[in-house]
C-alpha positions as CSV (number, residue, x, y, z in Angstrom):
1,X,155.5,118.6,74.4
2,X,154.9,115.2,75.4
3,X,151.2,113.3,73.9
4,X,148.4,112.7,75.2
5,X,148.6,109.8,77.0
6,X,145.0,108.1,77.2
7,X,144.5,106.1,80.8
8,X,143.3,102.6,80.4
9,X,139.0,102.0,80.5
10,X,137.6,101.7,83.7
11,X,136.7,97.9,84.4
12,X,133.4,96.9,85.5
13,X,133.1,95.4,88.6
14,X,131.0,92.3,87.7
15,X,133.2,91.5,84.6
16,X,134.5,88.1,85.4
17,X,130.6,86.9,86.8
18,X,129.3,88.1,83.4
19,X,132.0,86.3,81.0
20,X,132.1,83.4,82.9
21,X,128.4,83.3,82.7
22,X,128.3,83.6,78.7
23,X,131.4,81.2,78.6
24,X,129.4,78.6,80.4
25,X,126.1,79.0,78.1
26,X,128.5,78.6,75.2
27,X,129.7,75.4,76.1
28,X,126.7,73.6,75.8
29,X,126.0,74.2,72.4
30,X,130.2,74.2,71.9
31,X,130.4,70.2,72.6
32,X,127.6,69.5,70.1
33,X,128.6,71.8,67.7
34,X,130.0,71.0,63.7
35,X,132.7,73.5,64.6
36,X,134.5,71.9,67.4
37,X,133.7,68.6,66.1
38,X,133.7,66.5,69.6
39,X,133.0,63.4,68.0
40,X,135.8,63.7,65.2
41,X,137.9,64.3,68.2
42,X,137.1,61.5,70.4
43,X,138.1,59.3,67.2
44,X,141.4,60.6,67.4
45,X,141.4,63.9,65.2
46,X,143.8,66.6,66.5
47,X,142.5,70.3,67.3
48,X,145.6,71.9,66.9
49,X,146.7,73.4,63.7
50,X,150.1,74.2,61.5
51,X,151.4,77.5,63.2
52,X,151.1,75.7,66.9
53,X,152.5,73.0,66.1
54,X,155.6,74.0,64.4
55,X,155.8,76.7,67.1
56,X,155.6,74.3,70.0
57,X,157.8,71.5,67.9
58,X,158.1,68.1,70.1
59,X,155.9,68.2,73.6
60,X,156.8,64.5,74.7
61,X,157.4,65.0,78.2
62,X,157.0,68.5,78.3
63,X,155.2,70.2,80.9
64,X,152.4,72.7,79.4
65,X,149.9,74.9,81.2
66,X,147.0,75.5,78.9
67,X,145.4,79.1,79.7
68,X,142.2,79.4,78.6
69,X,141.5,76.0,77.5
70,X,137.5,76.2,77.5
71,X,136.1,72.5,77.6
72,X,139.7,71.3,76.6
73,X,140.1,69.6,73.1
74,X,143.3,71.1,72.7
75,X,144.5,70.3,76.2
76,X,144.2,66.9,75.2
77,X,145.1,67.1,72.1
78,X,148.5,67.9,73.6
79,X,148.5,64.8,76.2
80,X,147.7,62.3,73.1
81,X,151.0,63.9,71.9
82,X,152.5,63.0,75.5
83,X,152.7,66.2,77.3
84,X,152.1,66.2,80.6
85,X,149.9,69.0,80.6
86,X,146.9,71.4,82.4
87,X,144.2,73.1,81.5
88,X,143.1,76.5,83.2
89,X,139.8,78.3,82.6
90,X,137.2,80.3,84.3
91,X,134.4,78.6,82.8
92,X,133.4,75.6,86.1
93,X,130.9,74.3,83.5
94,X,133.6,74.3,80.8
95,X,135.9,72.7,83.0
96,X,133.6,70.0,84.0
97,X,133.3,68.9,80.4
98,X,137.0,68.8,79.7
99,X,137.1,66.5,82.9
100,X,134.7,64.2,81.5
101,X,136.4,63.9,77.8
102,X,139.6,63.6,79.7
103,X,138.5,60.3,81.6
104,X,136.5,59.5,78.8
105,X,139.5,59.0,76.6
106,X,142.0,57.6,79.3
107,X,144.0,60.9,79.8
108,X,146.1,62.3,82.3
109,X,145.5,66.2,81.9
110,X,144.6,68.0,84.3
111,X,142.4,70.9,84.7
112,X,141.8,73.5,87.0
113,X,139.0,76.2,87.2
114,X,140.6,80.0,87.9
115,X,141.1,83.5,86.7
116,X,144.1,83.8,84.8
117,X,144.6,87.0,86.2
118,X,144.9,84.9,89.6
119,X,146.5,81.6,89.0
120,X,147.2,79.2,92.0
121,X,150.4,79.6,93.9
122,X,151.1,76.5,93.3
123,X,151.3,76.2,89.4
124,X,154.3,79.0,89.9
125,X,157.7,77.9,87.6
126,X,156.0,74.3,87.0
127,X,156.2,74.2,83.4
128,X,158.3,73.9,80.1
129,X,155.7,76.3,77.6
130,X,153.0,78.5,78.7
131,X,150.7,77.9,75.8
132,X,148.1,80.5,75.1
133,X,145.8,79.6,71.8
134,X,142.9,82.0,69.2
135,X,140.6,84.4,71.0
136,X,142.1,84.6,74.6
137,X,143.3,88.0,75.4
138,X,140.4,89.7,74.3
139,X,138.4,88.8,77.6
140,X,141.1,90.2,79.9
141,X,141.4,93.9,80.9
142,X,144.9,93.7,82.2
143,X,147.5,92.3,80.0
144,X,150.6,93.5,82.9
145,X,149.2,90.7,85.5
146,X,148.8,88.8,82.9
147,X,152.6,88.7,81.7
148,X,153.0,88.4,85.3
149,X,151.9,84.9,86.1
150,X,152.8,83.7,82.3
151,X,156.3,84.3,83.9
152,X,155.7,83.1,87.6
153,X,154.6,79.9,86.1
154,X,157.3,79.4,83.6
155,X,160.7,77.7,84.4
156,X,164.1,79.3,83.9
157,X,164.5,78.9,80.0
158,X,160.5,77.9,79.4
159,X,158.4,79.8,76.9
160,X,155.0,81.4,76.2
161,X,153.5,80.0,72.7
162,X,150.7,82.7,71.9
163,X,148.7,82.3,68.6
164,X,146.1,84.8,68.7
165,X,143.9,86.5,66.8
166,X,144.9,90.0,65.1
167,X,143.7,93.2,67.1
168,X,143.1,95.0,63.9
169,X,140.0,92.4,63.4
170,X,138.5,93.7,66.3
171,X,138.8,97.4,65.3
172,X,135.8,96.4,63.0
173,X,131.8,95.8,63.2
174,X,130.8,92.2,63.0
175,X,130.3,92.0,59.1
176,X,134.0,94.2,58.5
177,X,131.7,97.1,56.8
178,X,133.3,100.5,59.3
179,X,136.2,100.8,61.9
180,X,134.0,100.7,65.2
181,X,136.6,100.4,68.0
182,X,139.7,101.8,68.5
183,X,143.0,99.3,67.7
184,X,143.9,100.7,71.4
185,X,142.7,99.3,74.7
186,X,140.9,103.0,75.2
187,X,137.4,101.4,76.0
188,X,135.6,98.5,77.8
189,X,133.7,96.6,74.4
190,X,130.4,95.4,75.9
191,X,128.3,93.8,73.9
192,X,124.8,91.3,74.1
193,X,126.0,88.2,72.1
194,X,123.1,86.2,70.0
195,X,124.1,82.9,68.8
196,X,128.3,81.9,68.9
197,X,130.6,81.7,66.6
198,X,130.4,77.6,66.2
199,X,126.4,78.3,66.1
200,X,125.1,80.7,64.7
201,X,121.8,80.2,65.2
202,X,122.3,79.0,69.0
203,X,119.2,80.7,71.1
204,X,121.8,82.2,73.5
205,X,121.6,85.7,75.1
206,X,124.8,87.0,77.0
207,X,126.2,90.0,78.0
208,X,130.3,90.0,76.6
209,X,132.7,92.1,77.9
210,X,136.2,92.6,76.2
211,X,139.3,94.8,75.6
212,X,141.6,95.2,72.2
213,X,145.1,95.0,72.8
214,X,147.7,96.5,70.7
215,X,150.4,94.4,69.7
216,X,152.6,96.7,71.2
217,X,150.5,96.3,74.3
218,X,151.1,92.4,74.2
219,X,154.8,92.3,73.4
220,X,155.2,95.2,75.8
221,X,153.7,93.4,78.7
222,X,156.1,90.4,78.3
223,X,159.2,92.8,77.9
224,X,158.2,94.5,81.1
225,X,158.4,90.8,82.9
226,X,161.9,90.4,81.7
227,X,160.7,87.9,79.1
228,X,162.9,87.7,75.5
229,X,161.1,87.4,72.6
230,X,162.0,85.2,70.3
231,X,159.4,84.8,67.1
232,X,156.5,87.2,65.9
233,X,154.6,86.6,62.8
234,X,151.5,88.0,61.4
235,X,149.3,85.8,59.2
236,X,146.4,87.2,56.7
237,X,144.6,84.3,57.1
238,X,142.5,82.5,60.4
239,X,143.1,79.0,61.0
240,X,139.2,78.8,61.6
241,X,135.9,79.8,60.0
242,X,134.6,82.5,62.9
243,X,133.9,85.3,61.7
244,X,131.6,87.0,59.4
245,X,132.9,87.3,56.0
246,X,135.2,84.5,55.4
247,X,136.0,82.1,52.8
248,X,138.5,79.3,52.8
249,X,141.8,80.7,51.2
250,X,143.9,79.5,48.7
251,X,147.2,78.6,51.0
252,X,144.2,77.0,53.6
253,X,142.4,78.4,56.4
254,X,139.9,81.3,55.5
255,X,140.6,84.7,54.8
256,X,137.9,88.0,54.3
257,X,136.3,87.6,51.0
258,X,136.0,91.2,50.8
259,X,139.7,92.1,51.1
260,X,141.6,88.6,50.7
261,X,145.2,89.2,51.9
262,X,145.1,92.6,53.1
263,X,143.9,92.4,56.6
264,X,146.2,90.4,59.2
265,X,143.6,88.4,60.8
266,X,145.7,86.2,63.0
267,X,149.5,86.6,65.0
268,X,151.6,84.7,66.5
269,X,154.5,85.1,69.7
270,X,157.2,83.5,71.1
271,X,159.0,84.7,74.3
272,X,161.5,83.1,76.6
273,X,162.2,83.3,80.2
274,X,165.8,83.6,81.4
């Protein structure tokens, strides 16, 4: 007798109104925060971090589309290092900041305001990496459309770079005390968010709505489009201090103080188009 097979969570209908809505309240207190560090940045500081940029190796000249890029640091992080690349997110207010730090600092990205579940026509087999970094694929119900137009908009031979964060995190409640939520995408997670992870203490109130994704969910997905993979890694650290519990680890970045090195709190993949 075959399992059980459990059918994804119904999605609700004003989803995308009520993320971009929180994503847009976040951004304000984002760009001033000690956590993104804007300032830092605009003196020439990188955001990216170790397992990107080994994974990505030499952009100059490559083309990148950036999904998800909120107001865009790493975006341009990735044209200082002479990418030609662009920045998609659903966020307008977002967007509009990563426009102004662009022309602020002389720039050539480009950014464009969309669902990444319905990317432009026109950004279809454009681009050398697909590059998809920390806390995306949590906001997005359907990870099959989303493998989808990673592949439309990839070249023959381009790749997706995904460094995420590790599902079995969000199995947990905020503080890691008790397994709240099931490591399968078996229920729409919506929650009213108080503060952000770069400010705590930020007087913001938003409804958040979200979906765990197995990693056999993700690597599935990309399979399904035809897409090869060629790296996975797990890490039991996080390459930044956003979540409750953490401490700086011994190797770098921050792991849980209450069970250093035994939860995978980040992963990382590599696939290829043909």
């Amino acid at each position: 007798m075959s399992p059980p097979r459990h059918l994804p969570p119904a999605v609700p209908a004003d989803y995308l109104e009520l993320n971009r809505r929180l994503w847009n309240a976040k951004t304000a207190f984002h760009l001033r925060s000690d956590f993104y560090d804007v300032a830092g940045f605009t003196a020439g500081k990188t955001s990216l971090n170790p397992p990107e940029l080994e994974l990505l190796g030499d952009v100059a000249g490559q083309r990148i589309l950036h999904l998800q890029c909120h107001f865009g640091l790493d975006t341009l992080s990735l044209a200082r290092l002479g990418a030609h690349v662009t920045g998609v997110d659903l966020a307008d207010e977002a967007i509009a900041a990563a426009r102004a730090l662009n022309e602020q600092l002389g720039l050539a990205a480009g950014f464009v305001q969309a669902d990444v579940l319905a990317l432009p026509a026109s950004l279809d087999g454009q681009f050398d990496v697909v590059f998809a970094p920390y806390g995306v694929l949590g906001w997005l119900p359907d990870l099959t459309q989303w493998a989808a137009g990673v592949a439309r908009c990839l070249r023959p031979g381009g790749r997706l770079v995904l460094v995420e964060l590790h599902p079995a995190v969000w199995m947990f409640d905020n503080d890691f005390t008790r397994v709240e939520y099931s490591y399968f995408n078996r229920q729409t997670i919506i929650e009213q968010e108080t503060g952000t992870y770069a400010d705590r203490a930020a007087p913001l109130h938003e409804t958040s709505v979200s979906w765990n994704h197995s990693l056999g969910e993700v690597v599935g997905a990309l399979l399904g489009q035809g897409l090869a993979i060629r790296h996975f890694e797990e890490y039991d650290y996080s390459c930044y201090d956003c979540l409750n519990g953490l401490e700086p680890a011994p190797g770098g970045g921050y792991h849980l103080a209450s069970m250093p090195g035994k939860l995978p709190l980040m992963y990382s993949v590599v696939a290829q188009k043909p």
